[in-house]
N, C-alpha and C positions, 0 to 999 in steps of 0.2 A: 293771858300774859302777852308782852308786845315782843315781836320775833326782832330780833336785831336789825335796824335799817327800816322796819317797817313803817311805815308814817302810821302818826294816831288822824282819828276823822276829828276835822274842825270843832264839832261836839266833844269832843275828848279834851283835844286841847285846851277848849278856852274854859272848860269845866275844870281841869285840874289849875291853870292859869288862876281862876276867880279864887280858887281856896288854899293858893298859895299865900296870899295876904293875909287870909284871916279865916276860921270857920264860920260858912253860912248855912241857911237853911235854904232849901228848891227855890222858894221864889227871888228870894235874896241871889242865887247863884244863876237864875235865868234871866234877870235884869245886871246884872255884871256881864255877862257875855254879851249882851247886846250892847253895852258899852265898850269891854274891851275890844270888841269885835269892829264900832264903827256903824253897826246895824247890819250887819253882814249874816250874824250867824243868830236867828232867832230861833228859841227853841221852844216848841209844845212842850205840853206836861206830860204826855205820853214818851218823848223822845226825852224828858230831860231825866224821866224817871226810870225810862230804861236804861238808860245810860248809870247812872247812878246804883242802879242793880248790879251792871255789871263791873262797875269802879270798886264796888265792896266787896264783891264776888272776887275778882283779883287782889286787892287786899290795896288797891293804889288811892284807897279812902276809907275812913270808917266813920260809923255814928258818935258823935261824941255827946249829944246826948239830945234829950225831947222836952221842948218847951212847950207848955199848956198857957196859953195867950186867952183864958175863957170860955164859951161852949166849943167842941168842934173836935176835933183830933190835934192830938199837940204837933209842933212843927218838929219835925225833922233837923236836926243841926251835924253836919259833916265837916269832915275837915281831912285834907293831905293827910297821907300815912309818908315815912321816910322813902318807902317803896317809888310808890307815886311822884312823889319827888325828881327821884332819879332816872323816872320814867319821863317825867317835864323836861328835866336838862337834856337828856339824852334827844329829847324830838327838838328841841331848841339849838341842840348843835349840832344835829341834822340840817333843817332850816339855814342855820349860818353858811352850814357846807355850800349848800346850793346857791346861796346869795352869793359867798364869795365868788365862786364857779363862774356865776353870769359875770360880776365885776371884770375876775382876769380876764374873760373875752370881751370889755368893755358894752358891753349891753347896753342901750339909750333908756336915759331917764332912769339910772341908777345912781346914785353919787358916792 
């Protein structure tokens, strides 16, 4: 669970981010962070799945359910819990704090 003030890791962020729109499954949600991201934040399968372990593990995600696409194992499909949610806003108006912060001390190349 995220201690108050604590920042979530970029992985966190732009994972609960990607399933604020809509429920995806792992690849689906690791090609959306590399877009919301910009290509900034790319994740292994190793990192996106731990991460993911521990999003359901806190309750700030859950399975919603498994799609069989054929031979193979079915996809995985997750989606935001309410939790999570307010785990999003909460680091989002962290972030603002900060931005406003640098603004009042006029900081260059912020508008």
């Amino acid at each position: 669970m995220k201690i108050s003030g604590q920042p979530l890791s970029e992985q966190t962020y732009f994972i609960l981010l990607s399933l604020q729109s809509e429920p995806k499954h792992g690849y689906a949600i690791a090609k959306d962070v590399q877009v919301l991201s910009s290509g900034r934040v790319t994740l292994s399968v190793s990192t996106l799945y731990t991460t993911l372990k521990r999003l359901l593990d806190d309750g700030w995600i859950k399975l919603l359910e498994e799609v069989s696409q054929g031979p193979g194992k079915p996809r995985k499909v997750y989606e935001i819990t309410r939790r999570g949610g307010n785990v999003l806003v909460a680091e989002i108006q962290r972030l603002d704090t900060l931005v406003s912060a640098a603004r009042t001390r006029g900081v260059e190349g912020l508008a």
